[in-house]
DRENDO-1510 file (C-alpha; in Angstrom, 1 decimal, always signed):
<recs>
REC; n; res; u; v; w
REC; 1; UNK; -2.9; +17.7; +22.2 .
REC; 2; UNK; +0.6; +16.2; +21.9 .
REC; 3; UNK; +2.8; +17.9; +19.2 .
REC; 4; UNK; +5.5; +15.3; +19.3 .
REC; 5; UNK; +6.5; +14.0; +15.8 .
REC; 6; UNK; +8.4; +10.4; +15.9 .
REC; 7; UNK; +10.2; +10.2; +12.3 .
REC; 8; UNK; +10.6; +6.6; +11.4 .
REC; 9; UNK; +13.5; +6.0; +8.5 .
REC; 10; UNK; +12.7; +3.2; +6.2 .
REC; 11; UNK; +15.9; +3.7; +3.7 .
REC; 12; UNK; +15.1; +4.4; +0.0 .
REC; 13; UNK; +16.7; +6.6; -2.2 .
REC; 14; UNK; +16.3; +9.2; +0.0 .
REC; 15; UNK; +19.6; +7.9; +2.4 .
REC; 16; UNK; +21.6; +7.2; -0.6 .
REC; 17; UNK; +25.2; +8.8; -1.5 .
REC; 18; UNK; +27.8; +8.1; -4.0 .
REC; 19; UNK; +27.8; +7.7; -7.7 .
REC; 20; UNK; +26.7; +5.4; -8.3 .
REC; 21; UNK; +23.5; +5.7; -5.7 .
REC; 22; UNK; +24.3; +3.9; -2.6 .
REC; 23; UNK; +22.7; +3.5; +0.9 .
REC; 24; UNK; +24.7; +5.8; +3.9 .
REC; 25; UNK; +24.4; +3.3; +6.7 .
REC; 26; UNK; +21.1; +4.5; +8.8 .
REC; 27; UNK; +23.6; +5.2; +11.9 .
REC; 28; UNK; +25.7; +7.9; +9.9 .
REC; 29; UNK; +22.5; +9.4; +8.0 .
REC; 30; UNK; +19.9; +9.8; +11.2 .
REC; 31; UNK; +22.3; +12.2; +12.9 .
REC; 32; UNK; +22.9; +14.0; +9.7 .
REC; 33; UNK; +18.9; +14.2; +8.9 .
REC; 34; UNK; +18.5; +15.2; +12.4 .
REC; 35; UNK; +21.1; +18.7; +11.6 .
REC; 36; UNK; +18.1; +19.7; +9.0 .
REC; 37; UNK; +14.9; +18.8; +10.4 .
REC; 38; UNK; +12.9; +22.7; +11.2 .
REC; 39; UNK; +14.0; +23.5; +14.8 .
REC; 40; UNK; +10.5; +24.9; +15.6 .
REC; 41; UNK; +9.2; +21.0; +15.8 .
REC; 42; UNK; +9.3; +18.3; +18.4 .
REC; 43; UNK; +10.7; +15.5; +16.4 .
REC; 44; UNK; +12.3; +12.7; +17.4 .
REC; 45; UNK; +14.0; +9.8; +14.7 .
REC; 46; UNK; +13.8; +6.3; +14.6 .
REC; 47; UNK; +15.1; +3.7; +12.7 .
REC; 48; UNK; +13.0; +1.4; +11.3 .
REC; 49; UNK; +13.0; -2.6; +12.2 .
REC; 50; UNK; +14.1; -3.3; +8.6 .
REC; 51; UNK; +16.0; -0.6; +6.6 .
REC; 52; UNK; +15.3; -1.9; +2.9 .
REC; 53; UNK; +15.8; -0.9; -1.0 .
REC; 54; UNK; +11.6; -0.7; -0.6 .
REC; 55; UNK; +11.5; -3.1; -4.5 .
REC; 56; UNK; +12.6; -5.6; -1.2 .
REC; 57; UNK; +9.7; -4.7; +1.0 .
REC; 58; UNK; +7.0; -7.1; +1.8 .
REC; 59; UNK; +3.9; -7.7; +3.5 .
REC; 60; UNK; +6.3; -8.8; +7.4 .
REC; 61; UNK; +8.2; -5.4; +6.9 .
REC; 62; UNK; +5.2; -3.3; +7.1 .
REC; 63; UNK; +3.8; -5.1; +9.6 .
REC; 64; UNK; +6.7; -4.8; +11.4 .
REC; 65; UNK; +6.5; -1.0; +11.1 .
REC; 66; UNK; +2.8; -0.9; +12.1 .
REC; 67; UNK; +4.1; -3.1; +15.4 .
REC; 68; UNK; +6.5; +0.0; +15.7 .
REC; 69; UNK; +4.1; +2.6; +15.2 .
REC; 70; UNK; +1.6; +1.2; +17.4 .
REC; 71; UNK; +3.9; +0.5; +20.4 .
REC; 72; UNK; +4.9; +4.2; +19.6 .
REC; 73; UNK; +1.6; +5.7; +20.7 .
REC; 74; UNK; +1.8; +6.1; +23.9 .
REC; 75; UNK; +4.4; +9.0; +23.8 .
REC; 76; UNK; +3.6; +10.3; +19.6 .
REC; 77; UNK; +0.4; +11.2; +17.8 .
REC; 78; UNK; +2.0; +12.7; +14.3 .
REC; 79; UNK; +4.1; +10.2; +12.7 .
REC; 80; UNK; +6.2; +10.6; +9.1 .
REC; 81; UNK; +7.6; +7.5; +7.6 .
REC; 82; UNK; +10.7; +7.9; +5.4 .
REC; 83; UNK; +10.5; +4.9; +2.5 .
REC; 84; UNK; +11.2; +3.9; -0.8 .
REC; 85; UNK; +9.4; +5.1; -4.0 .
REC; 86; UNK; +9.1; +1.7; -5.6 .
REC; 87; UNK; +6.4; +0.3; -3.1 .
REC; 88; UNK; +5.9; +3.9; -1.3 .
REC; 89; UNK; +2.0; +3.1; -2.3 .
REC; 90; UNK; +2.2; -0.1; -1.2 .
REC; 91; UNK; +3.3; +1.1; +2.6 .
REC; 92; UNK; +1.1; +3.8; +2.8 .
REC; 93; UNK; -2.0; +1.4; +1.7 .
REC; 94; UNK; -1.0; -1.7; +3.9 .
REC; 95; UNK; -0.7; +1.4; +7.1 .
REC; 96; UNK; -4.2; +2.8; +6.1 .
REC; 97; UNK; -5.8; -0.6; +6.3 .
REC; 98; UNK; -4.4; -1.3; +9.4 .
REC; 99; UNK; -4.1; +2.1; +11.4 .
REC; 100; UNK; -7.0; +3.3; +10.5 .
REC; 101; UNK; -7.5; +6.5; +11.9 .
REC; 102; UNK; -5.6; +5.6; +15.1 .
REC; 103; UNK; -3.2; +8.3; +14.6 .
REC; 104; UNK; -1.9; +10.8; +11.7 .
REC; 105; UNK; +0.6; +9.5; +9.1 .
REC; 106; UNK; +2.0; +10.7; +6.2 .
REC; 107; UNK; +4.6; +8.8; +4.4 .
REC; 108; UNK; +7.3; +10.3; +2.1 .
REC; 109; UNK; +10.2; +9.7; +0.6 .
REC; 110; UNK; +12.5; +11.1; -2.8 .
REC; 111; UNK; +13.4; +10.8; -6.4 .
REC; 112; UNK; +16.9; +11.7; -5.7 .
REC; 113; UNK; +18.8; +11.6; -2.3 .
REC; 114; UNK; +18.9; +14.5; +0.1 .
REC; 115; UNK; +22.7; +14.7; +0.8 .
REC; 116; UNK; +25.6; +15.1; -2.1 .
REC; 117; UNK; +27.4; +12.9; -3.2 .
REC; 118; UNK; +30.3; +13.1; -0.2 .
REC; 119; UNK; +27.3; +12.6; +2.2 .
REC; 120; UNK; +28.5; +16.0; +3.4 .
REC; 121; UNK; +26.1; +18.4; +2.6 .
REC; 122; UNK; +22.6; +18.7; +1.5 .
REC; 123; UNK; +22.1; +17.9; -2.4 .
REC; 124; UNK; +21.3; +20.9; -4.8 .
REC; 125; UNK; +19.2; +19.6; -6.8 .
REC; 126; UNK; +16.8; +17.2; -5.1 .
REC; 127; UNK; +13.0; +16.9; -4.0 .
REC; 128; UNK; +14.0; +14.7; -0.7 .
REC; 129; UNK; +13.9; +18.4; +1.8 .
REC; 130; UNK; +10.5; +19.7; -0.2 .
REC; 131; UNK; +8.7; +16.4; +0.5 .
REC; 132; UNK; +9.7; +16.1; +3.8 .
REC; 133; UNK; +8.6; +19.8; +4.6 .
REC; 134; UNK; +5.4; +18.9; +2.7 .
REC; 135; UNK; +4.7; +16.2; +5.2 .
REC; 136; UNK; +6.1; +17.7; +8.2 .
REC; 137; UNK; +3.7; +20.8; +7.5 .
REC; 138; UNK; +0.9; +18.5; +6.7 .
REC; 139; UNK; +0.5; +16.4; +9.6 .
REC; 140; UNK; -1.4; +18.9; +11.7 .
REC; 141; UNK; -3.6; +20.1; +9.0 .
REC; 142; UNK; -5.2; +16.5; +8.0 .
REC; 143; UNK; -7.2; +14.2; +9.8 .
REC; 144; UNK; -6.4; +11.2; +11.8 .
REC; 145; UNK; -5.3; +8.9; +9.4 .
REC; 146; UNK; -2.7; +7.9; +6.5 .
REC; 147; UNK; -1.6; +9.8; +3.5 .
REC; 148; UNK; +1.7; +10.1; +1.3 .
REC; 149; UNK; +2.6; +13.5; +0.5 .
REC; 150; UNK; +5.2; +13.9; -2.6 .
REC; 151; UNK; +5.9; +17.0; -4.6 .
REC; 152; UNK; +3.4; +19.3; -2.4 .
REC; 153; UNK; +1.0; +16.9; -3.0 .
REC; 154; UNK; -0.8; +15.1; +0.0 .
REC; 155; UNK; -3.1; +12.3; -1.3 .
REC; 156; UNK; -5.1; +9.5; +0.3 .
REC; 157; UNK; -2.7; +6.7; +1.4 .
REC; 158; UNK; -5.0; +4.3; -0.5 .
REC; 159; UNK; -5.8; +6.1; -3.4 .
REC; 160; UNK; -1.7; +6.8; -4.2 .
REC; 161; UNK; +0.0; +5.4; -7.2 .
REC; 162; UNK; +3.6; +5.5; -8.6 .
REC; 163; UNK; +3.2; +7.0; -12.3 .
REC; 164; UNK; +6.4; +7.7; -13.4 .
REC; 165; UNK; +9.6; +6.5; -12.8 .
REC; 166; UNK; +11.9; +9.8; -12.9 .
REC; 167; UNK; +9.8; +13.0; -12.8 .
REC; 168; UNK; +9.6; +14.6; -9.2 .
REC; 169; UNK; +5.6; +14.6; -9.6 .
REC; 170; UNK; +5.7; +10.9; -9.4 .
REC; 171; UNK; +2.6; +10.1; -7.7 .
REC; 172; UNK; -1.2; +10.7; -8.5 .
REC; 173; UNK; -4.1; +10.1; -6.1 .
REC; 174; UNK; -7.2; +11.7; -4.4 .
REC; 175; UNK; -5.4; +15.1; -3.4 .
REC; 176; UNK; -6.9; +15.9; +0.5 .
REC; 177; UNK; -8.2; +19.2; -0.6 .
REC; 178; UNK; -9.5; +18.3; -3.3 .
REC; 179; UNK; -12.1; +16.3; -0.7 .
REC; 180; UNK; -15.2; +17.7; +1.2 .
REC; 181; UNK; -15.5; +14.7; +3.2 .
REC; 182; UNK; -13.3; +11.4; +3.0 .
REC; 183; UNK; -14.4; +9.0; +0.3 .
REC; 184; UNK; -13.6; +6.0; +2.2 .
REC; 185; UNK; -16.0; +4.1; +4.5 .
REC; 186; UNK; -15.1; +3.9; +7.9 .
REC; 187; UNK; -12.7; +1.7; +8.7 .
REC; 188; UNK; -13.8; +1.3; +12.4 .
REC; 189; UNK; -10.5; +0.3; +14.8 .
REC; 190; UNK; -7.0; -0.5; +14.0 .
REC; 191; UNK; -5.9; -3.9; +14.0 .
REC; 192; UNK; -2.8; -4.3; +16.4 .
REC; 193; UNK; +0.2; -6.6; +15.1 .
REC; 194; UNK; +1.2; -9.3; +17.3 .
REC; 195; UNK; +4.1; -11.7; +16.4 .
REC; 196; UNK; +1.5; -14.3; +14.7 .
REC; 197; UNK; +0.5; -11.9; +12.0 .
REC; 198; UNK; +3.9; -11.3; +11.1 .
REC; 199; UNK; +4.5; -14.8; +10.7 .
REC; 200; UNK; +2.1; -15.7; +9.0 .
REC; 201; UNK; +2.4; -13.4; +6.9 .
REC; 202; UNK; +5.3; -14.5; +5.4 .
REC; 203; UNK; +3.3; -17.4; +4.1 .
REC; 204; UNK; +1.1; -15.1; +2.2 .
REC; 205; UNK; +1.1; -16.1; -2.0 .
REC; 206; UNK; -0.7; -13.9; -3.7 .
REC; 207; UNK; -0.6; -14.0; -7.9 .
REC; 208; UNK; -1.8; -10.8; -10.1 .
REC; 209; UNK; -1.9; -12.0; -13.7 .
REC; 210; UNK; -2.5; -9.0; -15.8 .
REC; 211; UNK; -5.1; -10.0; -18.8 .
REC; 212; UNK; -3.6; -10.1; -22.2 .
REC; 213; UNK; -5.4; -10.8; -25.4 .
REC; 214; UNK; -4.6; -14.7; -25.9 .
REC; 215; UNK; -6.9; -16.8; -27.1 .
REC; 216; UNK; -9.1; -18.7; -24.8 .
REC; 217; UNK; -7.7; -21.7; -24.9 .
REC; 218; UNK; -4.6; -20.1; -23.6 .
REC; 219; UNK; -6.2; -18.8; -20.6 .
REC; 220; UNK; -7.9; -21.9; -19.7 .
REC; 221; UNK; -4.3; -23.6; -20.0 .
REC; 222; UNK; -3.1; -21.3; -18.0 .
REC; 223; UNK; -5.9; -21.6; -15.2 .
REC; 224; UNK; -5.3; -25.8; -15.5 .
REC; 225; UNK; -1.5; -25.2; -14.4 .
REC; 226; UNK; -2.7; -23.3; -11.5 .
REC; 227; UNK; -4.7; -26.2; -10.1 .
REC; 228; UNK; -1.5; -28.1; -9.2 .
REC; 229; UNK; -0.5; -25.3; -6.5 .
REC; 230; UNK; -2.7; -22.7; -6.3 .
REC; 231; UNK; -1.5; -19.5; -4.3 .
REC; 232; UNK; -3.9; -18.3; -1.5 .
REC; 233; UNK; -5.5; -15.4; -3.6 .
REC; 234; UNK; -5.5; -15.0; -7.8 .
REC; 235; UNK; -5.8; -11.4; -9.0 .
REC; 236; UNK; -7.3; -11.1; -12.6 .
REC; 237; UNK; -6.6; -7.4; -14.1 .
REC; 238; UNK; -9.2; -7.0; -16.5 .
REC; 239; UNK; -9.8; -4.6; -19.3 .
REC; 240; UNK; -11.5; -0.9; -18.8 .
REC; 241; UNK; -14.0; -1.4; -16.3 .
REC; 242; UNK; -13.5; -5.3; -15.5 .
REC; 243; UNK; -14.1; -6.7; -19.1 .
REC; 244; UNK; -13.0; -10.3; -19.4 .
REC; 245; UNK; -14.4; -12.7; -22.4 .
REC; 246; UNK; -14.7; -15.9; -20.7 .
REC; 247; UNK; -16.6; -19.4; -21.8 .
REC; 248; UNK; -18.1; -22.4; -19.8 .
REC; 249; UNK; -14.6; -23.8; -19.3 .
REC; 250; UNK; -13.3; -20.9; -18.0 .
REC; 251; UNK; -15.5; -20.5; -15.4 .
REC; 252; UNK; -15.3; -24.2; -14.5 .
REC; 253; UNK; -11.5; -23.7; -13.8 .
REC; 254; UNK; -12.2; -20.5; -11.3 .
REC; 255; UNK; -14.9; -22.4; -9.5 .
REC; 256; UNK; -12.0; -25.4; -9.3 .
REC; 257; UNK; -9.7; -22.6; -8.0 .
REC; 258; UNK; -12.1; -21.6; -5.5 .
REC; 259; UNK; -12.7; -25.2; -4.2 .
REC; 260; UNK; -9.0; -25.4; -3.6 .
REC; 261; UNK; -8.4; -22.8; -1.5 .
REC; 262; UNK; -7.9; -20.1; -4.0 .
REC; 263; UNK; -9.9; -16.6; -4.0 .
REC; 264; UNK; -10.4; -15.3; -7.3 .
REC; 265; UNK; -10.6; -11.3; -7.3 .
REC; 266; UNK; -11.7; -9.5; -10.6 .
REC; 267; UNK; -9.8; -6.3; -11.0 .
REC; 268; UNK; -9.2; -3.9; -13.7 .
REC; 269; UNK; -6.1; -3.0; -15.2 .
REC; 270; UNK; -6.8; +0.5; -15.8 .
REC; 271; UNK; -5.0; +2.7; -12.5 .
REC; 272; UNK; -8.2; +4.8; -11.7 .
REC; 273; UNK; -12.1; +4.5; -12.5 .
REC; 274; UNK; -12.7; +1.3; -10.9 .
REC; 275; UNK; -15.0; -1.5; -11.7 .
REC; 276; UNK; -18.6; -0.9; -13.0 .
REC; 277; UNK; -21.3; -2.0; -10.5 .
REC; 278; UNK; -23.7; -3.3; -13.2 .
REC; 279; UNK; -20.3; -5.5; -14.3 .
REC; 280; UNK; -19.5; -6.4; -10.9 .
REC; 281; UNK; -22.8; -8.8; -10.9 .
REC; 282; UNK; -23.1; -9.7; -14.5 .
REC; 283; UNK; -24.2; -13.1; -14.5 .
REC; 284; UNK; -20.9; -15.0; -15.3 .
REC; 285; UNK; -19.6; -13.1; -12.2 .
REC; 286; UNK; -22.2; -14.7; -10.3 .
REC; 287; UNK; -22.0; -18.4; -12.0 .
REC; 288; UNK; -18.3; -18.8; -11.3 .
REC; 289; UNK; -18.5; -17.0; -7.3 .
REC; 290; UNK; -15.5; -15.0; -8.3 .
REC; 291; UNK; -15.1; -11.7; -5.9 .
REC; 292; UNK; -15.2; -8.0; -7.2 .
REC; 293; UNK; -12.3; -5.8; -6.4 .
REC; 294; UNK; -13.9; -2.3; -4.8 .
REC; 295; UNK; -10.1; -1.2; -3.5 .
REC; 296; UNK; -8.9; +2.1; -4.1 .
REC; 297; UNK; -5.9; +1.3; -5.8 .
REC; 298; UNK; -3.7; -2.2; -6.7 .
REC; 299; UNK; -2.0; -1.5; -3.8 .
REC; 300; UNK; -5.0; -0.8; -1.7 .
REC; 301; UNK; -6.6; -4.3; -3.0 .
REC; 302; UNK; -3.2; -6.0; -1.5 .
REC; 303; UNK; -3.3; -4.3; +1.7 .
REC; 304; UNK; -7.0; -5.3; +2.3 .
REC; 305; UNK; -6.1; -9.2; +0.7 .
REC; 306; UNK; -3.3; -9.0; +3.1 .
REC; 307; UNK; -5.6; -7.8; +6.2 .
REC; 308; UNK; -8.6; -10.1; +5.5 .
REC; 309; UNK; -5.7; -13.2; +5.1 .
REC; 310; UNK; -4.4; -11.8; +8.6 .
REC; 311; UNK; -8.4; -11.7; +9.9 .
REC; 312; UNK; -9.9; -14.9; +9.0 .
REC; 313; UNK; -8.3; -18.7; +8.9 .
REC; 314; UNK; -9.5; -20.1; +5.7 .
REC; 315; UNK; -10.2; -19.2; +2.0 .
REC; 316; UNK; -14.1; -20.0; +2.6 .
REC; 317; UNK; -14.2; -17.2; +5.3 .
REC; 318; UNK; -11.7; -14.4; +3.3 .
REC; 319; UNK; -14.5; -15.0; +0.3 .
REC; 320; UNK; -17.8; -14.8; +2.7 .
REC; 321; UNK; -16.1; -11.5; +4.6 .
REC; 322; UNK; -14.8; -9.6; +1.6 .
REC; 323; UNK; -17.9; -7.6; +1.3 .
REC; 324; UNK; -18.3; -6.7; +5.2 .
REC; 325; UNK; -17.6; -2.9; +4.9 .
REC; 326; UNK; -20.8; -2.8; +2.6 .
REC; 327; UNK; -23.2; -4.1; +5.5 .
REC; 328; UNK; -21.4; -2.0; +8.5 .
REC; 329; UNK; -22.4; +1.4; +6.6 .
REC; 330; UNK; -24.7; +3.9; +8.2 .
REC; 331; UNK; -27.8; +4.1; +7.1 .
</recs>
């Protein structure tokens, strides 16, 4: 089995000197990442298509890095992917969806950079070596697929979530150990990125409107103003398990959606639990043909939004294939 390890460097905090924090230009850093990476390994560095402060990453720059990946395969199975904390989850979700189980992946990156302040010498006091070790060790050890591994956590790419903002255990998820089998359904083959996807892409509008208690009337105001240029998909991040008090009006403004172009998707606002299936069809559900979120995470729901928006031409088709997985399942 080939051993060789292609490390891909995205940017993030993790390449950052100075005070205060700045990126080391990717052609200085990779040669001085290089001097530190365990000499027992095959690894070979890369530099990402787009090196990115990741609170800058979108849906193209991921794709891109898939496109990388992929064209990669020939010569590397194991691959770790250096990125940003902000939308760390985010990368690792969109990679999941598309990779599949293709090859292995684990994406890392740091609270605080791995060289001093100079850029001379390794940092004393920062989690940027420890993570990448925790992946580097990792990547044999888990199945073909995606993960994130942070603070000698691995987790699920899809089920991984930034928590806190500071702390070095940043990130929660489904921990691999913690699994007998993998809780995901199979995800059949990879979808390979060709230069359409990453164009289109780019013309991918997506709103998440987070539910908060306003009357009503509000909401239906709210959902009026939409009409006049809806975006592609509308994410409503219900209460607990996808509570949302809604009346006839309501409803008649999400079927309006719909018949403009617009998927509704019902989500919850709460990180982990998910919806409840005797919710999920409640009859108002049903009367305004709004879909059910039954992602992993928020940033698992965009990755498959973004992958079904790559897969299919028009809102009518993203709505009748959202629920595919659920018919290809073994019996």
């Amino acid at each position: 089995m080939n051993k060789k390890i292609a490390l891909i460097y995205m940017g993030g905090t993790f390449g950052c000197i100075g005070e205060p924090l700045a990126p080391m230009p990717e052609t200085e850093f990779i040669p001085k990442l290089e001097k530190v990476l365990p000499s027992h390994l095959q690894i070979e560095c890369f530099k990402a298509p787009a090196i990115l402060d990741s609170s800058a990453c979108t849906a193209q720059v991921w794709l891109k890095l898939i496109q990388q990946i992929q064209n990669l395969q020939h010569a590397f199975e194991y691959f770790v992917v250096i990125h940003g904390t902000d939308t760390l989850s985010y990368a690792a979700a969109v990679l999941s969806r598309f990779l599949a189980d293709s090859c292995t992946v684990i994406l890392t990156g740091s609270q605080y950079p791995l060289l001093d302040t100079q850029g001379d010498g390794i940092r004393e006091l920062s989690d940027a070596m420890d993570n990448l070790n925790t992946a580097l060790e990792n990547l044999t050890k888990v199945p073909s697929g995606v993960y994130l591994a942070f603070y000698h956590q691995v987790f699920y790419a899809r089920t991984a979530l930034k928590f806190h903002g500071t702390t070095l255990d940043a990130f929660h998820g489904q921990k691999v150990e913690n699994l007998q089998k993998n809780i995901f359904p199979s995800q059949n083959q990879a979808y390979i990125i060709d230069q359409a996807d990453i164009e289109k892409a780019q013309q991918l509008n997506i709103l998440n409107w987070m539910i908060s208690p306003i009357e009503q009337q509000q909401l239906e105001n709210n959902l009026a103003t939409l009409l006049h240029k809806p975006p592609h998909f509308l994410i409503l991040q219900a209460y607990g398990v996808g509570n949302l008090a809604v009346n006839a009006t309501i409803i008649q403004y999400l079927k309006r959606l719909k018949a403009h172009g617009c998927c509704v998707i019902l989500s919850s606002q709460v990180p982990f639990g998910g919806l409840d299936q005797r919710y999920a069809v409640s009859q108002w559900i049903q009367d305004a043909n709004i879909l059910c979120s039954d992602a992993q995470s928020q940033a698992d729901l965009y990755a498959k939004i973004l992958k079904i928006y790559l897969q299919y031409p028009s809102s009518q088709q993203w709505h009748d294939h959202w629920y595919d997985h659920l018919n290809n399942q073994p019996e």
